[in-house]
C-alpha positions in Angstrom: 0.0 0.0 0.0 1.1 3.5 -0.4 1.3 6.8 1.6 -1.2 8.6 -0.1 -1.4 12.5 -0.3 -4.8 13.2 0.7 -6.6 16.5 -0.7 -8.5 18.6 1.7 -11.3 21.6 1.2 -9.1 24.9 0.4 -7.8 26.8 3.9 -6.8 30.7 4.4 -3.4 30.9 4.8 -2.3 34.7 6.5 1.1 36.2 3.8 3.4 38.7 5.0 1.8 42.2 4.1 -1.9 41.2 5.3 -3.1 39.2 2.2 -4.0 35.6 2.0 -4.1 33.0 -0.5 -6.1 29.8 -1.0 -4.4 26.5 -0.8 -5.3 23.1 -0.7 -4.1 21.2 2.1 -2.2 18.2 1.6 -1.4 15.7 4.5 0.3 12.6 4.5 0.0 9.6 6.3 1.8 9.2 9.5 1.6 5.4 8.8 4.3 4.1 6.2 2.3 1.2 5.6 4.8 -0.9 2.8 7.3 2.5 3.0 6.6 3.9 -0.1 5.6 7.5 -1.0 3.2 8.5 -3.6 2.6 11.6 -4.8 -1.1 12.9 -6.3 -2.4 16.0 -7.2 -5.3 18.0 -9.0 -2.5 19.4 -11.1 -1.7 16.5 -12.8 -4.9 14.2 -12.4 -4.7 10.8 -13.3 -0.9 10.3 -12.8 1.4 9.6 -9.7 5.0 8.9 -9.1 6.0 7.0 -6.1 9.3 6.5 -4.2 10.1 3.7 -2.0 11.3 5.0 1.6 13.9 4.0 3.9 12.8 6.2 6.5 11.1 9.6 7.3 13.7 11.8 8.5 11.9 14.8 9.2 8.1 16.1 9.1 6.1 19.3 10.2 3.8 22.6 9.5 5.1 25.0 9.3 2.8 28.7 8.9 2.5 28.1 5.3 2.9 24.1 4.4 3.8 20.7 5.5 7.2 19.8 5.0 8.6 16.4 5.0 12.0 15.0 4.3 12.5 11.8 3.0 15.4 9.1 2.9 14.8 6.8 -0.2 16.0 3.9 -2.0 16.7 5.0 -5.4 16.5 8.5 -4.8 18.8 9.7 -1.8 16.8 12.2 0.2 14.0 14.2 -1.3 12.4 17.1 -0.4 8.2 17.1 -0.2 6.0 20.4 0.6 2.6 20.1 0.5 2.6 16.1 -0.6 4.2 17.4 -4.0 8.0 16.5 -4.5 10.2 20.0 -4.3 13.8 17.5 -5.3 15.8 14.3 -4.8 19.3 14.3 -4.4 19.3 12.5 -7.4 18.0 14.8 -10.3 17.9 17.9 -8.4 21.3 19.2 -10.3 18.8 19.7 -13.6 16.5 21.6 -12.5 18.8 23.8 -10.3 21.2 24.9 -13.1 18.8 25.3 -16.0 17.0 27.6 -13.9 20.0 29.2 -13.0 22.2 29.7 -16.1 19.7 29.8 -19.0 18.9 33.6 -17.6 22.7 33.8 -16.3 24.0 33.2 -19.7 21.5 35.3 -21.4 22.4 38.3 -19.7 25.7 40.1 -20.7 26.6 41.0 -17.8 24.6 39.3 -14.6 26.2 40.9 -11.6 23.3 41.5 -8.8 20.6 38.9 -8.7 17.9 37.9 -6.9 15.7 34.5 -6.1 13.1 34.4 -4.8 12.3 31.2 -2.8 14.4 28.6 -3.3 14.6 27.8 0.3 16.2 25.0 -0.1 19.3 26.8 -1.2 20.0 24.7 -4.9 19.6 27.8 -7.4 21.8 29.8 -4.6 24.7 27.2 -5.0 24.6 27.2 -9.2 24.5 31.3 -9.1 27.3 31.7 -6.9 29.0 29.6 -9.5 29.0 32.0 -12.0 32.0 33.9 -12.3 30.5 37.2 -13.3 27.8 37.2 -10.1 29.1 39.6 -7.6 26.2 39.9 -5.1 22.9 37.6 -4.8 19.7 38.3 -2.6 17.3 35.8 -1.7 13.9 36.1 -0.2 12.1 32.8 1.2 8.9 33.4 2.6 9.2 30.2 5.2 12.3 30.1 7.3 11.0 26.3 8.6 12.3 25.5 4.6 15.7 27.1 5.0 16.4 25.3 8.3 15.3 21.9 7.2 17.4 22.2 4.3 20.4 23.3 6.0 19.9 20.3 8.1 18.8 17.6 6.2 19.5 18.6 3.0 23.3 20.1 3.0 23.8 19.0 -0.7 21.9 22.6 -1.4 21.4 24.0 1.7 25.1 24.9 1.7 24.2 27.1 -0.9 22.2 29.2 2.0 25.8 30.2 3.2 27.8 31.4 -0.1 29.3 34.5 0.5 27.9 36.1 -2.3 24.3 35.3 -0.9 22.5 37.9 1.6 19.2 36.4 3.3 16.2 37.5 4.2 13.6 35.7 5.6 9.6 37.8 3.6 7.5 38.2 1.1 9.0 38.4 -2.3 5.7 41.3 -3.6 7.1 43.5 -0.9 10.6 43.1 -1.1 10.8 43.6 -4.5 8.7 46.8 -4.2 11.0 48.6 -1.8 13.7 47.2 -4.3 12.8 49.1 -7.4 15.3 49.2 -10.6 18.0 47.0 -8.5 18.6 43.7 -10.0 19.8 42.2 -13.6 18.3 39.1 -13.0 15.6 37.6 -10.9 15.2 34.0 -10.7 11.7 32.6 -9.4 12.4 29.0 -7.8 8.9 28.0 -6.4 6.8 25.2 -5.7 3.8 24.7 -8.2 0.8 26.9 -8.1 -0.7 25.7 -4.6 0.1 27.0 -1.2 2.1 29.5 -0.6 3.4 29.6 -4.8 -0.4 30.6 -6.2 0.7 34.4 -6.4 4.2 33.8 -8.2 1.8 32.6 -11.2 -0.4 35.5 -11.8 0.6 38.7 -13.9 1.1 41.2 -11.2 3.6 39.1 -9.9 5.3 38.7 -13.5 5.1 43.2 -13.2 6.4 43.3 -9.7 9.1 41.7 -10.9 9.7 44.1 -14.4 10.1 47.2 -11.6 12.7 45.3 -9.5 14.5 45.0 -12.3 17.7 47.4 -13.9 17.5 48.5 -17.8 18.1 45.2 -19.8 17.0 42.9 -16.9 15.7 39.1 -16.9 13.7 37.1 -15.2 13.3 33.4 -15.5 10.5 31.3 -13.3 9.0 27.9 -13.2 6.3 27.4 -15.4 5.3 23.8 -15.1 5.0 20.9 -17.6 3.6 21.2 -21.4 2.1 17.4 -20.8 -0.1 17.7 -17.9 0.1 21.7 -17.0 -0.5 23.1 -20.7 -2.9 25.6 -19.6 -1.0 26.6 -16.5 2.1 26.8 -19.2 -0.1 28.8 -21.4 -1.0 31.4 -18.9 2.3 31.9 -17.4 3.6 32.8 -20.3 1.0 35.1 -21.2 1.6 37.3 -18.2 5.1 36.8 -19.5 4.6 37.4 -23.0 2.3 40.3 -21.9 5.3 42.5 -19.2 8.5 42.1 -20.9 9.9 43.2 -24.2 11.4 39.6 -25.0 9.4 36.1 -23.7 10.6 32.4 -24.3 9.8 29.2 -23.1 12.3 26.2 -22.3 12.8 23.2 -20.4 14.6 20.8 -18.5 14.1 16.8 -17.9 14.0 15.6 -14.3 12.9 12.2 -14.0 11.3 12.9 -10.3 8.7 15.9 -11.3 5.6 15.4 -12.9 5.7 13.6 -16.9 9.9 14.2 -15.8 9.9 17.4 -17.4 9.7 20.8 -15.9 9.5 24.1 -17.9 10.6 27.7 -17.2 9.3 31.2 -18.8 12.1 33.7 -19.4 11.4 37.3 -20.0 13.8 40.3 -21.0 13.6 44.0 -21.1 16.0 44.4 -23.6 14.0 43.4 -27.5 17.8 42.5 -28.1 17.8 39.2 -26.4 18.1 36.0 -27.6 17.2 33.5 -25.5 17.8 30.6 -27.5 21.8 31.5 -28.1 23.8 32.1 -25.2 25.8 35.1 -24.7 28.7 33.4 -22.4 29.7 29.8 -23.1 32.0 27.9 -20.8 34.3 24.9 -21.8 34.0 21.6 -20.7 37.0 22.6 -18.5 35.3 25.6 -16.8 31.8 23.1 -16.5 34.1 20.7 -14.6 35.2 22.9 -12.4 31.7 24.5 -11.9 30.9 20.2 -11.1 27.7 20.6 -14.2 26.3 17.8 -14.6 23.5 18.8 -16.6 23.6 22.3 -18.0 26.3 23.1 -21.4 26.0 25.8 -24.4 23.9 23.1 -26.3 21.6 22.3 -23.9 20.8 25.7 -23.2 20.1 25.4 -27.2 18.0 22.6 -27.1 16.2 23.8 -24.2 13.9 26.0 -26.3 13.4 23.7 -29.3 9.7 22.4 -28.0 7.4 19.9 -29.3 5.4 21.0 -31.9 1.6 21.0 -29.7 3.6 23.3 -27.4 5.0 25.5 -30.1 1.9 25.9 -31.7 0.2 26.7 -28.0 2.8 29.6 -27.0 3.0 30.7 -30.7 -1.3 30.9 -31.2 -0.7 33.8 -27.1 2.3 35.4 -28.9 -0.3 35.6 -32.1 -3.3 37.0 -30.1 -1.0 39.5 -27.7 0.5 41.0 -30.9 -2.9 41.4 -32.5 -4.1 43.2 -29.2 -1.4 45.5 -29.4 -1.5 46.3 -32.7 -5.6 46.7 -32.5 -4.8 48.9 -29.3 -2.5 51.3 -31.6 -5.4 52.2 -34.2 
């Protein structure tokens, strides 16, 4: 038998600055029953990957989710919030440096940058990496996160402690409005679009970030997977599409999230980016050094060569946003 994630009715959850968001509840069995875990969600109905378990290292509630760290067989220890898998010491490394150097080596010159959430400190530890970042600031909303991690999860909870990284324990909305015009980058590691995540989908999120950002900025965030989340794909990148001068759409394999893919939006300021081509390529001698295991120049190339039901999807909002625009101009 497995642990099953159980969906409750949808709870008020209190958010720094006085707002709240809707979440549904996910609790998971204290019993381990045959010791495996299984994940299930709304998001992705119909499919479910479970993980055999060694033991339950850690588990709580923290203010704004359940938090549970696993030890497993296959999968070394993996990270669980809300009953839906964050990482696994396994594949973690793929999703941690696409999201971190397909923006990085878009950028000509990425020298502040922020993240926000990414408690459990992986996109810290592949920024720091690049040679041109002088200064990162992060912002996690739940400080329970960045403890477990440092704890339980040191493979990228050392990342919490790079030099280069200043800390601070908010909202991401607010801190990036009394941050205006500050950043090149911004990278957006969050869970998916329960909980806690819900406003770092919607488009005044997506303009929040525009303001924090210096002339020429980018931002890159999760956006989900094309083969069970094509309308949640669709209408990230919309707001996208919709705030920034250049908008793309790439992905990443990692065997452990949902269909093992996960996808990102990218947005520029500058109508001179190219996404697809990166401006700084590193040898396999400076990769080694940096200990990638996933990211290169032509992956970051690949990245954005999509199936053609997803091309078609994101090409029909970059259609229908161009033809608003132009219809807005007459």
């Amino acid at each position: 038998m497995l642990i099953n994630v159980l969906e409750e009715p949808a709870a008020s959850i209190p958010e720094d600055g006085g707002r709240t968001i809707q979440r549904n509840v996910a609790q998971v069995m204290n019993g381990l029953k045959e010791g495996w875990f299984s994940e299930l969600s709304s998001l992705w109905p119909g499919i479910s990957l479970s993980l055999q378990v060694n033991e339950v290292l850690h588990s709580e509630k923290s203010d704004y989710q359940d938090i549970l760290v696993l030890q497993t067989k296959s999968h070394g220890r993996a990270l669980i919030l809300d009953g839906i898998i964050q990482c696994t010491e396994s594949d973690e490394f793929a999703y941690q440096e696409m999201i971190s150097f397909l923006p990085l080596c878009s950028h000509p010159s990425p020298k502040k940058v922020l993240i926000v959430g990414g408690g459990d400190g992986g996109v810290a530890r592949e920024v720091a990496k690049h040679p041109d970042v002088e200064s990162i600031v992060q912002v996690e909303i739940d400080s329970h996160v960045l403890d477990v991690s440092k704890k339980f999860l040191p493979f990228m909870g050392a990342g919490l402690t790079n030099p280069k990284l200043t800390l601070h324990v908010g909202d991401g909305f607010r801190f990036m409005a009394q941050h205006r015009h500050e950043f090149d980058v911004i990278i957006t590691d969050s869970s998916d679009p329960v909980g806690p995540a819900v406003c770092l989908f919607q488009q005044s999120y997506f303009e929040s970030m525009r303001e924090a950002l210096k002339p020429g900025g980018i931002v890159c965030s999760q956006a989900g997977t094309v083969w069970a989340n094509i309308d949640i794909v669709a209408q990230t990148f919309q707001h996208c599409h919709q705030t920034f001068r250049k908008a793309s759409f790439a992905y990443a394999a990692v065997p452990t999230y949902p269909t093992g893919q996960i996808g990102f939006v990218l947005g520029s300021l500058s109508p001179e980016t190219n996404f697809k081509e990166p401006l700084r390529i590193f040898s396999e001698t400076e990769l080694d050094s940096f200990n990638m295991n996933y990211y290169s120049a032509e992956v970051h190339r690949a990245a954005f060569i999509l199936p053609r039901f997803a091309r078609k999807a994101l090409d029909e909002i970059v259609s229908n946003v161009t033809d608003e625009a132009n219809t807005g101009d007459r």
